[in-house]
LONU-190926 format. One record per residue (C-alpha): residue in one letter; chain; x, y, z. Coordinates in nm, 3 decimals. Each point is the difference from the previous one (the first is absolute). Example, Ala and Ser with C-alpha at 12.3 -4.5 7.8 and 13.67 -1.06 7.14 Angstrom:
<atoms>
{residu=A, chaine=A, x=1.230, y=-0.450, z=0.780}
{residu=S, chaine=A, x=0.137, y=0.344, z=-0.066}
</atoms>
This chain:
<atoms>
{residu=X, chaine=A, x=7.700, y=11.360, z=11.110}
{residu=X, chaine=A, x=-0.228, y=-0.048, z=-0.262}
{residu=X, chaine=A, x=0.036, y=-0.231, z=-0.290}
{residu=X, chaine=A, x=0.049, y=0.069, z=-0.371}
{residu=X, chaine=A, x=-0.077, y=-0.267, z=-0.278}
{residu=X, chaine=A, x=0.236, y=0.155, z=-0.255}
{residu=X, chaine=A, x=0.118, y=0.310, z=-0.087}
{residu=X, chaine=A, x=0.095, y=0.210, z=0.275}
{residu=X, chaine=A, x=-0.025, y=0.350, z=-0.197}
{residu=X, chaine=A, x=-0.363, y=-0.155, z=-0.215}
{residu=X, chaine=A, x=-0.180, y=0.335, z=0.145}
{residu=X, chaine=A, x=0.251, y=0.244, z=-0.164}
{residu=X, chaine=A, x=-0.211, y=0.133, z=-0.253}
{residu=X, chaine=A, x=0.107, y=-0.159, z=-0.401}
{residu=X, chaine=A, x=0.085, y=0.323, z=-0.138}
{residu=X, chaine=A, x=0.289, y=0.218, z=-0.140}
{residu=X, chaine=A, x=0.129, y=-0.015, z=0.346}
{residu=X, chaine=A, x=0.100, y=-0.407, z=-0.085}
{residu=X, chaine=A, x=0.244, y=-0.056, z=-0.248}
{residu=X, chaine=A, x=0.027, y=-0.341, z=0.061}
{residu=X, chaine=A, x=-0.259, y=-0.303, z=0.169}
{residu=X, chaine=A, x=0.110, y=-0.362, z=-0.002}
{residu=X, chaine=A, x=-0.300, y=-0.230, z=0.131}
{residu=X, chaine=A, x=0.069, y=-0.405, z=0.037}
{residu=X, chaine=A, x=0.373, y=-0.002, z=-0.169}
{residu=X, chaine=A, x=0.127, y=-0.340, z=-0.025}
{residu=X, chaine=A, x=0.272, y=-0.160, z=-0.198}
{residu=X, chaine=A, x=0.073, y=-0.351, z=0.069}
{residu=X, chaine=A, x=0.222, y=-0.191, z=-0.174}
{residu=X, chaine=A, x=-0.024, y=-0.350, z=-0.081}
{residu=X, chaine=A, x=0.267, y=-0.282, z=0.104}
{residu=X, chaine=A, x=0.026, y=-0.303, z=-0.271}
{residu=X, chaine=A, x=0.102, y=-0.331, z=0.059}
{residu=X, chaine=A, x=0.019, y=-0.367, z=-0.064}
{residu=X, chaine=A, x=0.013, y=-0.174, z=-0.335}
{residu=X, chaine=A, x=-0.270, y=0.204, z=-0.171}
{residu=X, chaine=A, x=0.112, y=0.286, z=0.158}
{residu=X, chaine=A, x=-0.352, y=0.091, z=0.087}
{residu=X, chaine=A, x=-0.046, y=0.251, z=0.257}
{residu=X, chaine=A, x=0.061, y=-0.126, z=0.389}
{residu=X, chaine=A, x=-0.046, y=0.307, z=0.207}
{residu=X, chaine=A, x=0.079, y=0.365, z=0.030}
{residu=X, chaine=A, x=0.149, y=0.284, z=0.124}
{residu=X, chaine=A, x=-0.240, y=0.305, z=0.136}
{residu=X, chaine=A, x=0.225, y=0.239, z=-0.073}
{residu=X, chaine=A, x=-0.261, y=0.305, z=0.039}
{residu=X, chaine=A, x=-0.319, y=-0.145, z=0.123}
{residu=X, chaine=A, x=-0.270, y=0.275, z=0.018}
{residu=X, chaine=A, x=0.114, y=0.331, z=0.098}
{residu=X, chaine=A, x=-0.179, y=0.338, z=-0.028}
{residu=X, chaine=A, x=0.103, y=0.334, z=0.026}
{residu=X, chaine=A, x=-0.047, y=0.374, z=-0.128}
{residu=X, chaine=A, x=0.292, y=0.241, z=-0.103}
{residu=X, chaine=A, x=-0.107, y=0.357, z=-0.019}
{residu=X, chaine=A, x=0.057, y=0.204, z=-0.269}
{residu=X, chaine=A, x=0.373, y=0.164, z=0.012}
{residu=X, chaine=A, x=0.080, y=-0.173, z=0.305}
{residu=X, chaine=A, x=0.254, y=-0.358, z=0.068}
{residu=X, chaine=A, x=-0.154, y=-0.301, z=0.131}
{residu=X, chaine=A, x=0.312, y=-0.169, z=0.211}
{residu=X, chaine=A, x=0.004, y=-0.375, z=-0.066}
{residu=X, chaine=A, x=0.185, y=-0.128, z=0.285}
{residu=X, chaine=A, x=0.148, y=-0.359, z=0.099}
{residu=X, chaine=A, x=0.219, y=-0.326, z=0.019}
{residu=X, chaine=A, x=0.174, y=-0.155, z=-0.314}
{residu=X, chaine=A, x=-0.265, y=-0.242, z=-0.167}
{residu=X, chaine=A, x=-0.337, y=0.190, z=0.153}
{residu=X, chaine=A, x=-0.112, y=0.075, z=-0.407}
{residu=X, chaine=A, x=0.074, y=0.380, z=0.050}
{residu=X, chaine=A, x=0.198, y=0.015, z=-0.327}
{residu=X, chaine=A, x=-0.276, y=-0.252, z=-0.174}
{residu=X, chaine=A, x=-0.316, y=0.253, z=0.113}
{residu=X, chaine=A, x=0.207, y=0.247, z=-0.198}
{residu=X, chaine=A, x=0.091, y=-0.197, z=-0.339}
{residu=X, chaine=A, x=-0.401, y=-0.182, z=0.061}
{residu=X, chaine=A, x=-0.121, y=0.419, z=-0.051}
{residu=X, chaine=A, x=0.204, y=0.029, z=-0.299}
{residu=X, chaine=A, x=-0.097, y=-0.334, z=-0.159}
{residu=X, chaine=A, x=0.388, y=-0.115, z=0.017}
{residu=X, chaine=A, x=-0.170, y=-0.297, z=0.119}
{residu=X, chaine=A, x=-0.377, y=-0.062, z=-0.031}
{residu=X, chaine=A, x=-0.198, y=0.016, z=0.299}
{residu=X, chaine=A, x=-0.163, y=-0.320, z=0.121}
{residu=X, chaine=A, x=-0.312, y=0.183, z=0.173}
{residu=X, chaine=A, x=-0.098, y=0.381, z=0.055}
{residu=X, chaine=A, x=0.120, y=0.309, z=-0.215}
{residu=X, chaine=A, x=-0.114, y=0.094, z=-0.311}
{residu=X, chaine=A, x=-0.101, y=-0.217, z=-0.352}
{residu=X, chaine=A, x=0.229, y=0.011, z=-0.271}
{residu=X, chaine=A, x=-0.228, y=0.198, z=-0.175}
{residu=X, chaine=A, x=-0.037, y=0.291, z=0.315}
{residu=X, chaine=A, x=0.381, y=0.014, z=0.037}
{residu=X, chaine=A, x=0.082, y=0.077, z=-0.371}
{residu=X, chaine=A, x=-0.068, y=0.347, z=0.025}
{residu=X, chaine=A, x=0.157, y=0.114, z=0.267}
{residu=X, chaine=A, x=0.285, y=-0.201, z=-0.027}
{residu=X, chaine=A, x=0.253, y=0.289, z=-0.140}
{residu=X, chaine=A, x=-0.105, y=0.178, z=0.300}
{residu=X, chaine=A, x=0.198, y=-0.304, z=0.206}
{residu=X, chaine=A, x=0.364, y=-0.038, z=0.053}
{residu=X, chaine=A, x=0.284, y=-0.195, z=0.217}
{residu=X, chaine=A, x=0.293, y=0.095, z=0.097}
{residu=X, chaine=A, x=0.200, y=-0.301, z=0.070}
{residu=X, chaine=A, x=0.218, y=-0.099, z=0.260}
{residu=X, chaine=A, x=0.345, y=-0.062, z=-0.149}
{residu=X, chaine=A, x=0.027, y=0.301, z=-0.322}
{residu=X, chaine=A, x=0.285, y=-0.232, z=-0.123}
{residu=X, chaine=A, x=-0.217, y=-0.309, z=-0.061}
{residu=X, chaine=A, x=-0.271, y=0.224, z=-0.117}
{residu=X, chaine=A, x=0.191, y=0.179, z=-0.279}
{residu=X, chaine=A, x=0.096, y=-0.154, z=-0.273}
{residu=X, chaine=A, x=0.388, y=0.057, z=-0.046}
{residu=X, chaine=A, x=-0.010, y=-0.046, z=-0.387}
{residu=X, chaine=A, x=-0.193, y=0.359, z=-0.026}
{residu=X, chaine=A, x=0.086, y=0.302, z=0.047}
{residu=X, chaine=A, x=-0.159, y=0.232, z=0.238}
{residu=X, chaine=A, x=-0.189, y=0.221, z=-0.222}
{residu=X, chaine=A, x=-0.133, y=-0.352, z=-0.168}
{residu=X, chaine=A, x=-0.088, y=-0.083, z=0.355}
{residu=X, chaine=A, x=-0.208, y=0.291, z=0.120}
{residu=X, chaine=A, x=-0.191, y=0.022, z=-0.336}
{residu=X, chaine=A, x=-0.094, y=-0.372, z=-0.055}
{residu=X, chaine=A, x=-0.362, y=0.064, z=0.151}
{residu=X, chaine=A, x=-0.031, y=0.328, z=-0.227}
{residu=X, chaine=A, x=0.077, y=-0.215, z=-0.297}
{residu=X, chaine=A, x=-0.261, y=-0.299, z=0.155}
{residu=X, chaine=A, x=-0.238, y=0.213, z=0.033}
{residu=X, chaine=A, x=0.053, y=0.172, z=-0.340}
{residu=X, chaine=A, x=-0.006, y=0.348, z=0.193}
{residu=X, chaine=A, x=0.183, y=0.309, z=-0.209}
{residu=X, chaine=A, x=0.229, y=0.045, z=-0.296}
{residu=X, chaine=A, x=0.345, y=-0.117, z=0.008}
{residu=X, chaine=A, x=0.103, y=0.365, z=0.034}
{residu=X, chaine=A, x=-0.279, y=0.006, z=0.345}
{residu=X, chaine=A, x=0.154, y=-0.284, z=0.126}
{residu=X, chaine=A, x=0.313, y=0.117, z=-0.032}
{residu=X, chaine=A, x=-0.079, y=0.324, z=0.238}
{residu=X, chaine=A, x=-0.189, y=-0.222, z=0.237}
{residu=X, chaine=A, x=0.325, y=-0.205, z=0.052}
{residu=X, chaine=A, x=0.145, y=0.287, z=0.103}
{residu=X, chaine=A, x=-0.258, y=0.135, z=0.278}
{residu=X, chaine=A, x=-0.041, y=-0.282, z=0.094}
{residu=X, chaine=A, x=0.414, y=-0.046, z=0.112}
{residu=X, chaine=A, x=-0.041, y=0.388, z=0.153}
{residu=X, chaine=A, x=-0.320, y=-0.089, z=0.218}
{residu=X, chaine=A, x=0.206, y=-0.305, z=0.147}
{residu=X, chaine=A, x=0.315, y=0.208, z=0.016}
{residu=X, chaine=A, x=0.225, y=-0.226, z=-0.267}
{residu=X, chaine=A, x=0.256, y=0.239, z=-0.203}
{residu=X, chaine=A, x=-0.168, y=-0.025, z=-0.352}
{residu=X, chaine=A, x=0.322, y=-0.119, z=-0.183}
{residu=X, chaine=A, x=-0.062, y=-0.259, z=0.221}
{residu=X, chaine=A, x=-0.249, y=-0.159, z=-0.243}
{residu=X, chaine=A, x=0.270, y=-0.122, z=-0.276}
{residu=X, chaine=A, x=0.154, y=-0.223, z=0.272}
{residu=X, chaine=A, x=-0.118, y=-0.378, z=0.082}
{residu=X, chaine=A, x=-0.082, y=-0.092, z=0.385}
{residu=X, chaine=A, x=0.347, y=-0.165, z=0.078}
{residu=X, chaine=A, x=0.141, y=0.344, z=-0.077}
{residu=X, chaine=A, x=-0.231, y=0.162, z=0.287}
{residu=X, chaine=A, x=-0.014, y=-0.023, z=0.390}
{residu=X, chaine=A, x=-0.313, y=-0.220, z=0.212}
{residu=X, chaine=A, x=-0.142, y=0.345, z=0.068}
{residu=X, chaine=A, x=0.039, y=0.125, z=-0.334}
{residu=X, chaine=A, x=-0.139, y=-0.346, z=-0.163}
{residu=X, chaine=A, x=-0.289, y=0.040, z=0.258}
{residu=X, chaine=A, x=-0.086, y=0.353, z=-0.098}
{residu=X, chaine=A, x=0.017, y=-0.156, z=-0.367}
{residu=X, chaine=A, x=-0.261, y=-0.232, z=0.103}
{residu=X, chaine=A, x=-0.209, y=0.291, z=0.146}
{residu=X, chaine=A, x=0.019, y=0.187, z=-0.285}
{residu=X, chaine=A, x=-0.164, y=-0.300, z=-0.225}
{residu=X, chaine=A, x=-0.294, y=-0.032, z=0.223}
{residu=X, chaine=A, x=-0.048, y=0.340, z=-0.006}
{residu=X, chaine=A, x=0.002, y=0.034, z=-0.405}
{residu=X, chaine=A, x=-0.385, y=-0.028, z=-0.026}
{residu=X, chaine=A, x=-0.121, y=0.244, z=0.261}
{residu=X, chaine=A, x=-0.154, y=-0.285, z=0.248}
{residu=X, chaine=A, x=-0.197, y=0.061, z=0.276}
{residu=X, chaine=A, x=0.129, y=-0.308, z=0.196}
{residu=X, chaine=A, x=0.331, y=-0.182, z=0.088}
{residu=X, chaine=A, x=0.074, y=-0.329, z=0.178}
{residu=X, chaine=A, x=0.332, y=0.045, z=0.148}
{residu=X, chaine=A, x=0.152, y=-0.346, z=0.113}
{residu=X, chaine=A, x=0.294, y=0.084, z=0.245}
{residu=X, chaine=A, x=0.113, y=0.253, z=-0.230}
{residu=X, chaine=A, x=0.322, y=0.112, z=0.213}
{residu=X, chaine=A, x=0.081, y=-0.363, z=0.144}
{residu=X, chaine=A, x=0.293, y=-0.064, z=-0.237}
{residu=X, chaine=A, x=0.100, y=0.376, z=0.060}
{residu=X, chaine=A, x=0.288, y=0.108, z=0.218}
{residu=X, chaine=A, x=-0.166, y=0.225, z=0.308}
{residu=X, chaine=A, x=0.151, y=0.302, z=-0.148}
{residu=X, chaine=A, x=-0.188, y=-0.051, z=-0.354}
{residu=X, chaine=A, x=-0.301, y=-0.139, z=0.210}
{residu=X, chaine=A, x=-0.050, y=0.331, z=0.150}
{residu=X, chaine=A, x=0.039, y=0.176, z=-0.366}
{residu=X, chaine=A, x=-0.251, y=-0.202, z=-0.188}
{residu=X, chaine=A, x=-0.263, y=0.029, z=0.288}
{residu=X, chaine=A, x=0.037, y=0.352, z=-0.013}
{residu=X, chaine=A, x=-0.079, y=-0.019, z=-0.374}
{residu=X, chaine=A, x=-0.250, y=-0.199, z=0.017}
{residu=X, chaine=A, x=-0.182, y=0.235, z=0.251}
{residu=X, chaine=A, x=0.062, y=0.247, z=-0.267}
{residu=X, chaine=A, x=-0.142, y=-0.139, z=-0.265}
{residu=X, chaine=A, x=-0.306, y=-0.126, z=0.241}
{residu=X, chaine=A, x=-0.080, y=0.390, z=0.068}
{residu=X, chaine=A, x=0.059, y=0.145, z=-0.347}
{residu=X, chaine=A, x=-0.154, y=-0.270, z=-0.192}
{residu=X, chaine=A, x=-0.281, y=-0.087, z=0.221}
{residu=X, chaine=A, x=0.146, y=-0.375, z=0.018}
{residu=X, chaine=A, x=-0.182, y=-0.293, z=0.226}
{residu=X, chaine=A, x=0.224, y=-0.258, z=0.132}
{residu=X, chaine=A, x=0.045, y=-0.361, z=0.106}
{residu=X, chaine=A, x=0.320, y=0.004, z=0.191}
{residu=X, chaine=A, x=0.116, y=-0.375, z=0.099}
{residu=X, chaine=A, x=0.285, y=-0.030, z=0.203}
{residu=X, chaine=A, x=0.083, y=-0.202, z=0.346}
{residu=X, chaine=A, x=0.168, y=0.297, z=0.110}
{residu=X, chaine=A, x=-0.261, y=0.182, z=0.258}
{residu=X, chaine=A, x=0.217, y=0.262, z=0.059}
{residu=X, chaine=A, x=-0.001, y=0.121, z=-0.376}
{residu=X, chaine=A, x=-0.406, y=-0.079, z=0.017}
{residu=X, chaine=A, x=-0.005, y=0.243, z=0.322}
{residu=X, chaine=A, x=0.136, y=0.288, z=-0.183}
{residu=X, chaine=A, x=-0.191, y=-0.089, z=-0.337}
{residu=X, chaine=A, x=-0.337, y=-0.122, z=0.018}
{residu=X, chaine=A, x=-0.343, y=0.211, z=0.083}
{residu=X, chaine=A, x=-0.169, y=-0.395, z=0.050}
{residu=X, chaine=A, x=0.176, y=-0.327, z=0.147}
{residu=X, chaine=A, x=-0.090, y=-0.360, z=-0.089}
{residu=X, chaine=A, x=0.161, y=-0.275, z=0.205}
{residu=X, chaine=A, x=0.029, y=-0.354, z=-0.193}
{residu=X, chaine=A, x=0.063, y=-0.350, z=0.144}
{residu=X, chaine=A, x=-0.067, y=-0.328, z=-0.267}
{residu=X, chaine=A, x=-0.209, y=0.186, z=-0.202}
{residu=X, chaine=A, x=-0.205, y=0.208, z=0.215}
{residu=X, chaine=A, x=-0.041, y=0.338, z=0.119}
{residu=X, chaine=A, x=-0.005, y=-0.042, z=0.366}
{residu=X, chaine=A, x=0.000, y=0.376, z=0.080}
{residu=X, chaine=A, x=-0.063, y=0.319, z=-0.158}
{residu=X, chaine=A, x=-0.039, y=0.357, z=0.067}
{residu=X, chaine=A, x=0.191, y=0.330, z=-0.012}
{residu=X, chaine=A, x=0.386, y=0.008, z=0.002}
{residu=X, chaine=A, x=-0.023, y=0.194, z=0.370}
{residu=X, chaine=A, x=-0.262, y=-0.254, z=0.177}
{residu=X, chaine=A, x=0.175, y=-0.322, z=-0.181}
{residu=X, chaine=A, x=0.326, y=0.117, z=0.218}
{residu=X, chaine=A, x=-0.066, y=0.181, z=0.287}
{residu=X, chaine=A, x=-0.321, y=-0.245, z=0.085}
{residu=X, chaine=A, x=0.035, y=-0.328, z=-0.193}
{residu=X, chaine=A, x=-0.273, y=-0.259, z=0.098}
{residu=X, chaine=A, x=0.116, y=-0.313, z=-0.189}
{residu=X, chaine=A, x=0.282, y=-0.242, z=0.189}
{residu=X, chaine=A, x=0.168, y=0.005, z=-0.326}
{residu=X, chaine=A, x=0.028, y=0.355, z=-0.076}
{residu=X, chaine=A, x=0.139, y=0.060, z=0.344}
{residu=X, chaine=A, x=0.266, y=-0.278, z=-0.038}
{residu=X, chaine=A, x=0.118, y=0.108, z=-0.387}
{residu=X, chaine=A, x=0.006, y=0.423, z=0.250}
{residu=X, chaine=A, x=0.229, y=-0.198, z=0.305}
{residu=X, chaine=A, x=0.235, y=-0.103, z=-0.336}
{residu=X, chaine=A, x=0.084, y=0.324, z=-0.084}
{residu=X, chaine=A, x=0.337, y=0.136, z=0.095}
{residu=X, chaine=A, x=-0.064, y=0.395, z=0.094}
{residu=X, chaine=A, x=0.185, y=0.256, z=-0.193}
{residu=X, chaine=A, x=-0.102, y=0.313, z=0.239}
{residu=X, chaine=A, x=-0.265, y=0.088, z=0.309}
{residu=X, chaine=A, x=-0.286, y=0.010, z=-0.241}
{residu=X, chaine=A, x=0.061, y=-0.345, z=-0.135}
{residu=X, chaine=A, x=0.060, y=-0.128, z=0.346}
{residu=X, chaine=A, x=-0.299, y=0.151, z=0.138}
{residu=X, chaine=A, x=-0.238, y=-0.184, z=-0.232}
{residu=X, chaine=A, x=0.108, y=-0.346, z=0.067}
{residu=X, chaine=A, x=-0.232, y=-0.171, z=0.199}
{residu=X, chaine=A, x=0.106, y=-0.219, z=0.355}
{residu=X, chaine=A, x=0.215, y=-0.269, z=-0.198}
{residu=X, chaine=A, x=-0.205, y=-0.291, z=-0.136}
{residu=X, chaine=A, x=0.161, y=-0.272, z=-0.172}
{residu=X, chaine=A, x=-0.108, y=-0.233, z=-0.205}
{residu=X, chaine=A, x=0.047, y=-0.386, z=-0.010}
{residu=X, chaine=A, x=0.183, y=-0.200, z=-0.257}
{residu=X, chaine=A, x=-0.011, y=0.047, z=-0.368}
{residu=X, chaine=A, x=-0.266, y=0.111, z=-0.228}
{residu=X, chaine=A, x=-0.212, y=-0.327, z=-0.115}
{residu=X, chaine=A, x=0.019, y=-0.187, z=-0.346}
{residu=X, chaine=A, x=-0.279, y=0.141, z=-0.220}
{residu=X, chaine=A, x=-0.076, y=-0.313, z=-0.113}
{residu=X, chaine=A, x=-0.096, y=-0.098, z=0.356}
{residu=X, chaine=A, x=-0.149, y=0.285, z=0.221}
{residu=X, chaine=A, x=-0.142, y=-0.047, z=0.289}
{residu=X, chaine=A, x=-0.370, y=0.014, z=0.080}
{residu=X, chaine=A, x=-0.173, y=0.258, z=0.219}
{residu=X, chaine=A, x=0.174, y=0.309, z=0.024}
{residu=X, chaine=A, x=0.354, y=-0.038, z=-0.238}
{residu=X, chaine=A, x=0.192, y=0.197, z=0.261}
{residu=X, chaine=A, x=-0.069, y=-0.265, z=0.372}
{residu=X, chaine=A, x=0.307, y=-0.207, z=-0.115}
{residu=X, chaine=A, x=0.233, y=0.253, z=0.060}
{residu=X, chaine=A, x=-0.214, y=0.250, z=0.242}
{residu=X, chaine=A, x=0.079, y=0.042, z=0.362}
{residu=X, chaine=A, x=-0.372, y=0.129, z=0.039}
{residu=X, chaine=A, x=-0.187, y=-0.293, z=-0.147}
{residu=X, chaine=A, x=-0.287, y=-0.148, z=0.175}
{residu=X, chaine=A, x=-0.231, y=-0.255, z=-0.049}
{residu=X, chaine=A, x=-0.231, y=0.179, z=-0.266}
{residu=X, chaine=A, x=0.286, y=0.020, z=-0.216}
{residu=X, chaine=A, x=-0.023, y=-0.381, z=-0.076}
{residu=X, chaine=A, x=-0.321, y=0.054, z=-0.138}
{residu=X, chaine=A, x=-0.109, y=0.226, z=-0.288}
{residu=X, chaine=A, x=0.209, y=0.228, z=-0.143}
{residu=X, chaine=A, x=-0.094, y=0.344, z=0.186}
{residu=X, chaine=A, x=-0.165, y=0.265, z=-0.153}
{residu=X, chaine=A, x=0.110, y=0.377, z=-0.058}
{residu=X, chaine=A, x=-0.063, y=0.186, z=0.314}
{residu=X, chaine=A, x=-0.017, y=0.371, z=0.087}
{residu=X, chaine=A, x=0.246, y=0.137, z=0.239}
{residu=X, chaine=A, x=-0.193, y=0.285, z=0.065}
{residu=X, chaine=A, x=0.223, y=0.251, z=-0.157}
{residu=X, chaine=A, x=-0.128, y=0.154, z=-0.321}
{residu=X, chaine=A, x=0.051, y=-0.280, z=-0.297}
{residu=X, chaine=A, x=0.207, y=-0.172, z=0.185}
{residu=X, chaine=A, x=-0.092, y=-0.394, z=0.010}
{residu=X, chaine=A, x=0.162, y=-0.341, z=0.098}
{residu=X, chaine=A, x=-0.013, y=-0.336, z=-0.100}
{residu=X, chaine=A, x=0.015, y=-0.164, z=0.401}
{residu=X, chaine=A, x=-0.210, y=-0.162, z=0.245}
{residu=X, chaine=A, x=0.190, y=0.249, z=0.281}
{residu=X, chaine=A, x=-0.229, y=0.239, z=-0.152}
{residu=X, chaine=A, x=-0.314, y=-0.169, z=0.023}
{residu=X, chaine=A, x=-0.161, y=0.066, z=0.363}
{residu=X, chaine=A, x=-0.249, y=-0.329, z=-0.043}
{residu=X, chaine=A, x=0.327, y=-0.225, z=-0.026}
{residu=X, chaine=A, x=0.343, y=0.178, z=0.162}
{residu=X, chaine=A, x=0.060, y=0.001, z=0.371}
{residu=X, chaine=A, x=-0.082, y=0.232, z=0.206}
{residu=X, chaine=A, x=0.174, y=0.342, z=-0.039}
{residu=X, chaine=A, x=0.134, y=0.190, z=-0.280}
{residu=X, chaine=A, x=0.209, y=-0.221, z=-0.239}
{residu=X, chaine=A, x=0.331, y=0.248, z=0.069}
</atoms>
């Protein structure tokens, strides 16, 4: 396998083909202490990660509670200021109406002293785009696209359903026409029934708008059926990446195959991609305190001795831009054999 020093997907051309290309990301953030309260240590939340989203397509962001999944997606918005990587302040001002989040939970993310129609044209009135009259109208396409009854609009979000706040909460980061939306777990809080619904729109939207997503969700199931690209996160790294069909019917990282094992199978299909069971050891690490070498060897059953030392670099599997951060796939330092 040969090695790569970054970016697994550098040689895709920078075109109109790439909506989206994150080099270096980090976002640390900084732990205080002591009388002064001067800073003491921190917590690599992200901590250098690279990746390319085609244009129109969803980049699935895949992994445990705490692996900085939801804080690669608020770092892109400039919800919280990246540490490292990404673009300048002056770069990102631009194109920033062309980013949007969904959120997780549409109850915390609404504010339940407005009224819908308030709601879904606050970035219209930020953004001083239209007439009051314009606005108005957009309001109301905006509640068809996302399948809300119009009438709907007079009513405040403890009046509506968690689908119907969610598709509220669509509909505002829609307003502006962008090109690009971070979606962090956006059906988590959902029950399955609605789940199912608001993917569906959100598909819709993706191929009559032209949209590019982020999805984020721990759920690789959903990711399965979702995403064109799939990037696997442990303590603030991407430790494998590649399309949604070679993540899960081939995965190369001890990791990936241990978060597939987890998965309970709804039909054949679902049962037929999950690899021989792998599980992995213990619980996730403190951020504060990772461990050196490769994050993963305190909970893999594969480690080795070269996983003590440096942390390994991303590795081709061999498939088509499919790569893995793991000494298994490195044939100067693995056993003898294939690693599975």
């Amino acid at each position: 396998m040969s090695q790569l020093d970054s970016d697994p997907f550098e040689h895709l051309p920078t075109s109109d083909d790439d909506l989206l290309r994150v080099s270096g990301l980090k976002k640390h953030f900084p732990i205080h202490g002591g009388i002064l309260n001067r800073e003491v240590d921190r917590v690599r939340a992200v901590d250098g990660v690279d990746f390319t989203i085609p244009r129109g397509k969803t980049f699935g962001l895949v992994g445990e509670s705490g692996c900085g999944k939801t804080t690669i997606g608020k770092t892109l918005l400039r919800l919280h200021e990246p540490t490292g990587g990404d673009l300048s302040a002056k770069e990102f001002k631009p194109i920033k109406r062309d980013m949007q989040i969904v959120f997780q939970d549409p109850s915390s993310s609404l504010n339940p002293r407005r009224k819908v129609k308030d709601i879904v044209s606050e970035p219209l009135v930020v953004h001083g785009w239209g007439t009051g009259e314009e606005r108005r109208e957009r309001v109301d396409e905006l509640l068809d696209s996302v399948g809300m009854p119009v009438q709907h609009k007079h009513k405040h979000p403890n009046q509506l359903s968690g689908g119907q706040k969610q598709r509220v909460g669509i509909a505002r980061a829609i307003a502006l026409n962008p090109q690009f939306l971070v979606l962090d777990e956006p059906t988590s809080s959902l029950d399955v029934s609605v789940q199912a619904r608001i993917v569906h729109l959100l598909e819709e939207l993706q191929e009559e708008i032209g949209l590019t997503y982020l999805f984020i969700s721990h759920d690789l199931s959903l990711i399965n059926n979702v995403a064109d690209i799939v990037g696997v996160m442990y303590l603030g790294r991407i430790v494998e990446m590649g399309k949604t069909e070679d993540i899960f019917r081939n995965p190369q990282h001890p990791y990936t195959r241990a978060l597939l094992s987890a998965i309970k199978p709804l039909n054949d299909r679902d049962r037929e991609l999950i690899p021989d069971t792998l599980l992995a050891k213990g619980e996730i690490p403190d951020p504060r305190d990772q461990p050196g070498g490769c994050a993963f060897r305190t909970r893999c059953p594969k480690a080795f001795e070269p996983c003590d030392g440096d942390e390994p670099n991303l590795y081709e599997t061999g498939d088509d831009e499919h790569a893995a951060r793991c000494y298994l796939l490195d044939e100067e330092h693995r056993p003898d054999g294939p690693p599975w």
